[in-house]
C-alpha positions in Angstrom: 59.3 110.9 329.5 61.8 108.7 328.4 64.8 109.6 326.5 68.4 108.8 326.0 71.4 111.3 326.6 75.3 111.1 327.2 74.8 108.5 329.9 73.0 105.5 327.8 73.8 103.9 324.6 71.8 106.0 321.7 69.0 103.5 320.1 69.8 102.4 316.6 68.4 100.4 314.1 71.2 98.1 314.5 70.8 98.0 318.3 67.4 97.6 317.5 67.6 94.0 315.9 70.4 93.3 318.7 67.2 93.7 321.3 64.7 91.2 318.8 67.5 89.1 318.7 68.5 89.2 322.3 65.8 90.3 324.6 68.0 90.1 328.2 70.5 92.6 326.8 71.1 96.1 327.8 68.4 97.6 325.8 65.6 95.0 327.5 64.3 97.9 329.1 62.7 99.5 326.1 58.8 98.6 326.0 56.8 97.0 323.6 55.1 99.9 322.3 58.9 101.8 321.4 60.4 98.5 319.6 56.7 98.6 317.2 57.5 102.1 316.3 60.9 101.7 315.5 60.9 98.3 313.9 60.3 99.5 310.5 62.7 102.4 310.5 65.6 99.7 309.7 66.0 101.5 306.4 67.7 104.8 308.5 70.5 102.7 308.9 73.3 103.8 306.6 71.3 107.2 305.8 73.8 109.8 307.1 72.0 112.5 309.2 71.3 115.8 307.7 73.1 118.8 310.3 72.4 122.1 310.2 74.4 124.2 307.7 76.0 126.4 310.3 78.2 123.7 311.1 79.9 124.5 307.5 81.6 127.4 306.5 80.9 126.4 302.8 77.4 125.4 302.4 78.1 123.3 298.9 79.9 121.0 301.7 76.7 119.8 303.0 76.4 116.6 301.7 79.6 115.8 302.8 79.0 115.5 306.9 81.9 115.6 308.9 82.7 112.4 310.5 81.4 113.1 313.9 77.6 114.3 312.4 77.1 110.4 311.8 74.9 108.4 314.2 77.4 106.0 316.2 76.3 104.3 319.2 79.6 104.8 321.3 79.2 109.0 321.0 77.5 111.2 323.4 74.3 112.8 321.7 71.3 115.3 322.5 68.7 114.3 324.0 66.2 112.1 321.6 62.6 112.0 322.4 61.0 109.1 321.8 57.5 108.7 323.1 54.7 111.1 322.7 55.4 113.2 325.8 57.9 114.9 323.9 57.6 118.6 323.7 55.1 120.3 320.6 55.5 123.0 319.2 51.9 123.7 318.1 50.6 122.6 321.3 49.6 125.9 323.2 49.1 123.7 326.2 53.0 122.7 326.4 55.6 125.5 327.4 58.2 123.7 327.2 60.7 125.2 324.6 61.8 122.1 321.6 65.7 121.1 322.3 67.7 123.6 322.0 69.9 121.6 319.4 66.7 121.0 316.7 66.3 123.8 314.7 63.2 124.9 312.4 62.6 122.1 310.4 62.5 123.6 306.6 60.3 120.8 305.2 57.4 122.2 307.5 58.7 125.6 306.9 58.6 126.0 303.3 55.6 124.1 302.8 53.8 126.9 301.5 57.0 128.8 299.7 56.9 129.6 296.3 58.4 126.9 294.8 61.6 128.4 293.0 62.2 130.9 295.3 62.6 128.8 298.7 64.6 130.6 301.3 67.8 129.0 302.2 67.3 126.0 303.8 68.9 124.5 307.3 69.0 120.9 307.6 68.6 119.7 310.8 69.6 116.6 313.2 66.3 114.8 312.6 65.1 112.7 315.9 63.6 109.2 315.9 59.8 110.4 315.2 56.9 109.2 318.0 54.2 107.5 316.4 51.5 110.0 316.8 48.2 109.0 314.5 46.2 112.5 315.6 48.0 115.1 314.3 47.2 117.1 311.6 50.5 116.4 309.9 50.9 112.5 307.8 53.1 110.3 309.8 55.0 108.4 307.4 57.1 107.0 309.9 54.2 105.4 311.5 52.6 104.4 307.9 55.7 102.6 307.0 55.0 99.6 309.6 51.8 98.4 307.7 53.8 97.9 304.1 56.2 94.5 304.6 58.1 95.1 301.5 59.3 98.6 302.8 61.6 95.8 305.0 63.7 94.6 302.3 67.1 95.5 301.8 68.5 95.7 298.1 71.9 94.8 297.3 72.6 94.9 300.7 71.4 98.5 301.3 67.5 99.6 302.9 65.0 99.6 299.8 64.1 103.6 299.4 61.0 103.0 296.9 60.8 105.8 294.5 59.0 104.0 291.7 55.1 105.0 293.1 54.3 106.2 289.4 54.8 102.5 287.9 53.0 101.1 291.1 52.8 101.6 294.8 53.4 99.1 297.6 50.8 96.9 299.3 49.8 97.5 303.0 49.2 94.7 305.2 45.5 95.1 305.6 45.4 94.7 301.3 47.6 91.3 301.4 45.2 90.2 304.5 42.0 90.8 302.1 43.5 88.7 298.9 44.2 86.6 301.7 40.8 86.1 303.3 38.3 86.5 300.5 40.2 83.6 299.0 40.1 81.4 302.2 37.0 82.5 303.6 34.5 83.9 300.7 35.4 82.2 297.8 32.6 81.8 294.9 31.5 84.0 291.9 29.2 86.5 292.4 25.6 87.4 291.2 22.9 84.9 290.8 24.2 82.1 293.5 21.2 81.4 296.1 24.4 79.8 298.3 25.9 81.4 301.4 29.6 82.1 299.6 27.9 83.9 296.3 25.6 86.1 298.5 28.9 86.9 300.4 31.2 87.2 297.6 28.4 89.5 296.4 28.1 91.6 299.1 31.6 92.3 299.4 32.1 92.9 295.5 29.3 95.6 295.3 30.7 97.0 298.5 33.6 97.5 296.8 32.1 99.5 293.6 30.1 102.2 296.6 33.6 102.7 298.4 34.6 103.6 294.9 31.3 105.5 294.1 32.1 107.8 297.6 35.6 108.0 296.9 35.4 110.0 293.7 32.2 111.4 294.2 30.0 109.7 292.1 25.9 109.7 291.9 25.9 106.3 292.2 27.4 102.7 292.4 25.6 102.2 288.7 28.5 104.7 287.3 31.5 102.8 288.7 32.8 99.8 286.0 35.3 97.5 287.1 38.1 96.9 284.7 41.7 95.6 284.5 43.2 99.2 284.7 43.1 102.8 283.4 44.4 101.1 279.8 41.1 99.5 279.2 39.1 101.7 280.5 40.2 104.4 278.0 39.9 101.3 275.3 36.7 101.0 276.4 35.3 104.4 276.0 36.9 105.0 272.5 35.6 102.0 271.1 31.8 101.9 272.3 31.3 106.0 273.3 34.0 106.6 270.4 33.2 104.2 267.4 29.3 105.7 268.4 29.4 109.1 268.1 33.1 110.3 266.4 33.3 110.0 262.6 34.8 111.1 259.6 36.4 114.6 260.6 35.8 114.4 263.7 38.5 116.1 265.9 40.4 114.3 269.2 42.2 117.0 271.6 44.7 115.0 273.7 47.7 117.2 275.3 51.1 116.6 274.8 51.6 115.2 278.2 49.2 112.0 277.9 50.5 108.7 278.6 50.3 106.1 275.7 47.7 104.7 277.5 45.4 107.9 276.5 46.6 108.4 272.8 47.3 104.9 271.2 43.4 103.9 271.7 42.9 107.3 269.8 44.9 106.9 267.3 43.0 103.5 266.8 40.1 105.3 266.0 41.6 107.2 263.9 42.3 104.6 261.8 39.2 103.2 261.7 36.8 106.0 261.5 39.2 108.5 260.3 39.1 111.1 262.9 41.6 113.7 263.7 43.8 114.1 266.4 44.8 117.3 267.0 47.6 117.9 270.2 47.1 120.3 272.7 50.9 122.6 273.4 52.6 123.1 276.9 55.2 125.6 277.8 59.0 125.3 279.0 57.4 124.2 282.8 55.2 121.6 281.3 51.7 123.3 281.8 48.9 123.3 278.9 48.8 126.9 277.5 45.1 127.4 278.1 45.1 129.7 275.5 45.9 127.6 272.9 44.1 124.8 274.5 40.7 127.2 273.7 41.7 128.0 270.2 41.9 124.6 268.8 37.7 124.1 269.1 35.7 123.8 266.4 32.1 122.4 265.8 34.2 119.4 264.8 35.3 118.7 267.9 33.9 115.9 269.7 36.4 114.6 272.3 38.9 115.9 275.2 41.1 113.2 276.9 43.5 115.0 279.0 45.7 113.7 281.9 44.7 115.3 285.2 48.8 114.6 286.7 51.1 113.7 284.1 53.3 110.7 284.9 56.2 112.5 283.7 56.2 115.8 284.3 53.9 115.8 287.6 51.8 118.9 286.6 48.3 119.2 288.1 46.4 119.8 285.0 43.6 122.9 285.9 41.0 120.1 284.3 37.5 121.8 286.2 38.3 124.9 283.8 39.6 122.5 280.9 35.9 120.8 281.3 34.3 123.9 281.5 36.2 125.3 278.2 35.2 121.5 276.2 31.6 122.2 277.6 31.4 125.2 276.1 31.9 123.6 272.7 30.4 121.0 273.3 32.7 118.5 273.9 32.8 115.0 275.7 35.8 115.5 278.3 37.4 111.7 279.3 40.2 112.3 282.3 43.2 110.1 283.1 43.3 110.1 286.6 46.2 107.2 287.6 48.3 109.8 288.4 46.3 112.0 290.4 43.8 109.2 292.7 46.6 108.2 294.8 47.9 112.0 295.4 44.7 114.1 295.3 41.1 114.7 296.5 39.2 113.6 293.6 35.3 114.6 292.9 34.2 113.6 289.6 30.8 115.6 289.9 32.5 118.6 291.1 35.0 118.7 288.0 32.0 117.8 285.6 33.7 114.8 284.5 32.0 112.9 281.6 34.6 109.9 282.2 37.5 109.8 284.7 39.6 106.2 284.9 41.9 105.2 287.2 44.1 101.9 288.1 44.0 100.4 291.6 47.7 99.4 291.9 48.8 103.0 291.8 46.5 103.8 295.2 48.3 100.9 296.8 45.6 97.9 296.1 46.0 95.0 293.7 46.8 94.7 290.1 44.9 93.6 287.5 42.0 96.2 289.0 40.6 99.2 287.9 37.9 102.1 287.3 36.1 103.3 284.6 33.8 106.2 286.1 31.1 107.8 283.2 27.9 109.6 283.7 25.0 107.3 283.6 23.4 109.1 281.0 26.5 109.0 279.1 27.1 104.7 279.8 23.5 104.2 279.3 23.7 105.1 275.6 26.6 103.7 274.8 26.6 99.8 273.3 28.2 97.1 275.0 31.9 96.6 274.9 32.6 93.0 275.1 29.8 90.2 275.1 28.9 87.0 277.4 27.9 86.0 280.5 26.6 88.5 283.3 25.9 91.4 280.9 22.8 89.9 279.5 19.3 90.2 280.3 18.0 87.3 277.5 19.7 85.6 274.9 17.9 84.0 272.5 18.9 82.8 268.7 17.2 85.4 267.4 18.3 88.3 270.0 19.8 89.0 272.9 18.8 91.9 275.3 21.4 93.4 277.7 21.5 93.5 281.2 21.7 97.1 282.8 24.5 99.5 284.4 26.4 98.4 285.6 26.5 94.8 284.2 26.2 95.8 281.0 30.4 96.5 280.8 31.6 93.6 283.3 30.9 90.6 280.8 32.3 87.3 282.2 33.5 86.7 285.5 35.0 89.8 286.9 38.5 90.6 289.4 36.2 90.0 292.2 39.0 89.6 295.2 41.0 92.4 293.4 37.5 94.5 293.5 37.1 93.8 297.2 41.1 94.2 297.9 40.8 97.9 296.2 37.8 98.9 298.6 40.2 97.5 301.4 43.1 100.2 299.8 40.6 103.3 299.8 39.7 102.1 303.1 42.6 102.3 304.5 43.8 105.7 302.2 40.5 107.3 303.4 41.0 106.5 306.9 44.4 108.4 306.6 43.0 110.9 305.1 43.6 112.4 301.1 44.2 116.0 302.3 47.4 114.8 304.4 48.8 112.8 302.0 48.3 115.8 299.6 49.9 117.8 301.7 52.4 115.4 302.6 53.5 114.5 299.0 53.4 118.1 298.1 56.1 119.6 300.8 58.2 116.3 299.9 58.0 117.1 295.8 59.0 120.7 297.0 61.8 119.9 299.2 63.2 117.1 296.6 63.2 119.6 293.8 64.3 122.4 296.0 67.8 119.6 297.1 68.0 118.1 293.3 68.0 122.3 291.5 71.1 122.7 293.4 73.2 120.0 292.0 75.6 120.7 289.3 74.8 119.6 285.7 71.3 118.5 286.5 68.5 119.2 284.5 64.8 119.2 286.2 61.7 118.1 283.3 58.5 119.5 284.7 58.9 122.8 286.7 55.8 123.9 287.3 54.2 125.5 290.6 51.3 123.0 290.4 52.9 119.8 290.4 52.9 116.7 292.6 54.9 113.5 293.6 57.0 113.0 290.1 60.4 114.5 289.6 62.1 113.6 286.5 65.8 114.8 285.6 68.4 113.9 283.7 72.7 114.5 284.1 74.4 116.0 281.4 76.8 113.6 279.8 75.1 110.6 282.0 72.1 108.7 280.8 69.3 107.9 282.7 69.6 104.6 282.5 72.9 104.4 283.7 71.9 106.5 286.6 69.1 104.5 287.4 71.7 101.1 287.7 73.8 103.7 289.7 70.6 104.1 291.9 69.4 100.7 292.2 73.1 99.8 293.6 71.9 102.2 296.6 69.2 100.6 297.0 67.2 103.5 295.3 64.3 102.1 293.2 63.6 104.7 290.2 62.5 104.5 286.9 64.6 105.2 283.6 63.4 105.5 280.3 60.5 107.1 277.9 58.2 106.4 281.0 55.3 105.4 278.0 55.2 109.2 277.4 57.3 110.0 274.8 55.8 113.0 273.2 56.0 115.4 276.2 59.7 113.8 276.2 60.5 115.2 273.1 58.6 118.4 273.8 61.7 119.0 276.0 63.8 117.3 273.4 64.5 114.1 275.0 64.4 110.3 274.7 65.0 109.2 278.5 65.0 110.7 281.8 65.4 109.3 285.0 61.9 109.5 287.0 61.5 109.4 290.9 58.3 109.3 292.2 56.6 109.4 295.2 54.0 108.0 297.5 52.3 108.5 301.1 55.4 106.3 302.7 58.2 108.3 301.5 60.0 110.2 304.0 62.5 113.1 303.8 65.4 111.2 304.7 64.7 109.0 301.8 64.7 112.3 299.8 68.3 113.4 300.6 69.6 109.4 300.1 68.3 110.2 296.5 69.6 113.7 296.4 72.8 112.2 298.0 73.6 109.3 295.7 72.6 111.8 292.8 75.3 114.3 293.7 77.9 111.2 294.2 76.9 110.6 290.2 77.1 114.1 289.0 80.9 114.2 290.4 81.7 111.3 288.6 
């Protein structure tokens, strides 16, 4: 086992670019393996250690640590484990007790609590984390490594990236991909007899099955590449839409969509004079299935709902919203950019007639996304833009088109962003979706839990069911001055209408201040936020 105590000079991240810089010193005893694991944990630095609250005789003191509870490299400390032989809990085959100094760690504890009525909660002295791929638990101390930009420092401070809603970082193996189709594969794809085309083929239409297993789909036919979850709700209103919802016809969208899901509806409006009709949600931002069933009529023809809104964070119950627009026989479209990257997805199991998704937000490349329908759905629908690739025979007189999934991807398409988002569900699926569900759950519990209990702030989206977006605002401060306030820390948020401004002004607002979270985030990120907020609300 190797650990530090009194005797040695506690390992930082400062002394940890003092070893890179100067192998020979002090420290040179630390192995290879120890100086991987820590290297990307350079954003501690400055983070002032959480202690446990029995060190205060007035807990709303806790963010204010006395002196002496900061990390300093002269001080003696407690022991700090720092390979895997340190003592586990959960492993029956260890007896040794955990340090007598770390107590119960309330961001496994409460994991499972009711989410507004969390017992009181004991910060504790967190210890360097080993890098331990095979637990059951996400390590997002050892995820960090593989995402360079997670290195940076912002106005002088560690970049804590709370801005997953608007886009997630980039892992290493995603950059390689760009990288090496460009360098190494490089052709269109479809029709070349050369080696590159067959190549670039092979990997493109690899890419569409990873994305056919990922959701759950029949099959690869089903999957349509397009430049985000924007066009592919374009595309459905104006081919599925224009098709088969005239005059009359009745739109149910809930009050939570994004723009992205009620502007392409409200273009078909317009033009074929439908009617949209919005479905309510309650104080906690949930759809009142109630009133969600009573607006049906025989003139309804279309459902597009949001599965996680990108404001609010609510799971939507959408497998019992289908069944409900089944029942009347509704079409049922689902915006899923907010719920890929944070959930187990399976489009058959939720009877999904469309589901659409961007791959920035699941940590692959812009300009890339999904349009999932069911093929007897896509197969009856016309074509949505017309060229090359999506034709069968073109003549002067007529032109015959191709099948699925061709049929949608006319022109050349995003090929190396295509391949690059089969790399990013590779490397999500080889994590695992469960963890990082369960991951980004406890951290959206704990964050709300820390943020409720600050003066004069206000929490937008409360409900039980809700994931990875917490959006607040400080009375008397707006949100975009918070969010400069932020961004001074080195605490990337977003500010704003966040392109949903009707569930905004459900809770009568124009702006709120909108962190958001993704598999990398850690808990110590959570209280700089929670931190830096408090600083703000004093103010």
């Amino acid at each position: 086992m190797t650990m530090f105590n009194s005797d040695t000079k506690l390992y930082t991240p400062s002394r940890h670019k003092d070893v890179l810089k100067n192998p020979s010193s002090q420290l040179a005893h630390i192995d290879d393996d120890m100086i991987s694991r820590l290297a990307n944990e350079v954003y501690r630095e400055d983070l002032p250690v959480t202690m446990d609250r029995s060190y205060h005789d007035d807990p709303t003191t806790i963010d204010e640590p006395r002196p002496e509870e900061f990390l300093t490299i002269d001080q003696p400390r407690p022991e700090v484990f720092l390979t895997n032989d340190r003592p586990r809990p959960d492993n029956p085959h260890v007896n040794d007790p955990e340090p007598s100094h770390v107590t119960t760690d309330p961001y496994q504890q409460h994991a499972e609590s009711s989410y507004y009525f969390l017992s009181h909660l004991h910060p504790t002295v967190t210890p360097i984390q080993p890098i331990n791929y095979h637990t059951n638990h996400l390590d997002s101390y050892s995820l960090r490594k593989d995402f360079p930009i997670l290195r940076k420092r912002v106005n002088g401070r560690p970049l804590v990236w709370l801005d997953n809603s608007a886009t997630t970082q980039k892992p290493r193996a995603v950059i390689d991909s760009l990288d090496t189709y460009y360098s190494e594969t490089n052709s269109n794809v479809h029709r070349g007899a050369h080696t590159l085309a067959r190549q670039a083929t092979d990997a493109y239409e690899d890419a569409r099955k990873k994305v056919q297993m990922f959701i759950g789909a029949s099959s690869p036919e089903e999957i349509i590449f397009v430049r985000g979850a924007t066009e592919a709700i374009n595309l459905v209103s104006q081919t599925y839409g224009n098709a088969n919802i005239k005059e009359d016809d009745e739109i149910l969208l809930t009050m939570m969509e994004h723009h992205s899901n009620i502007v392409p509806w409200q273009k078909l409006r317009q033009s074929n004079g439908a009617i949209i009709k919005p479905i309510p949600i309650n104080d906690h931002g949930e759809v009142i299935l109630e009133e969600y069933e009573k607006l049906f009529t025989p003139r309804t023809k279309m459902v597009a709902i949001t599965h996680v809104s990108n404001v609010l964070g609510t799971v939507n119950p959408v497998r019992t919203m289908i069944e409900i627009a089944h029942k009347h026989g509704a079409i049922v479209l689902v915006d899923g950019a907010q719920s890929v990257p944070h959930l187990g997805v399976n489009v058959n199991q939720i009877d999904a007639d469309f589901y659409v998704f961007s791959g920035h937000k699941i940590y692959g490349p812009t300009g890339i996304g999904v349009l999932y329908g069911k093929r007897i759905l896509l197969e009856a629908m016309p074509p949505w833009q017309r060229g090359g690739g999506m034709i069968k025979d073109v003549s002067f007189d007529k032109t015959t088109y191709n099948g699925l999934p061709n049929k949608f991807e006319a022109g050349t398409g995003n090929i190396a962003d295509a391949v690059a988002l089969g790399t990013a569900i590779d490397y999500i699926q080889n994590i695992g979706i469960d963890r990082i569900e369960e991951h980004e759950r406890t951290l959206t519990k704990y964050a709300m839990h820390a943020l409720s209990e600050i003066p004069g702030i206000r929490l937008i989206g409360t409900s039980p069911s809700k994931t990875s977006v917490i959006a607040f605002v400080i009375d008397g401060i707006s949100s975009d001055s918070v969010a400069r306030y932020l961004n001074g820390e080195g605490i990337a948020v977003r500010s704003g209408h966040h392109c949903a401004q009707p569930a905004l002004r459900r809770f009568g607002l124009d702006s709120a201040v909108r962190a958001s979270l993704g598999m990398y985030n850690t808990k110590e990120e959570i209280d700089c936020l929670v931190n830096a907020v408090r600083k703000i609300s004093r103010s």
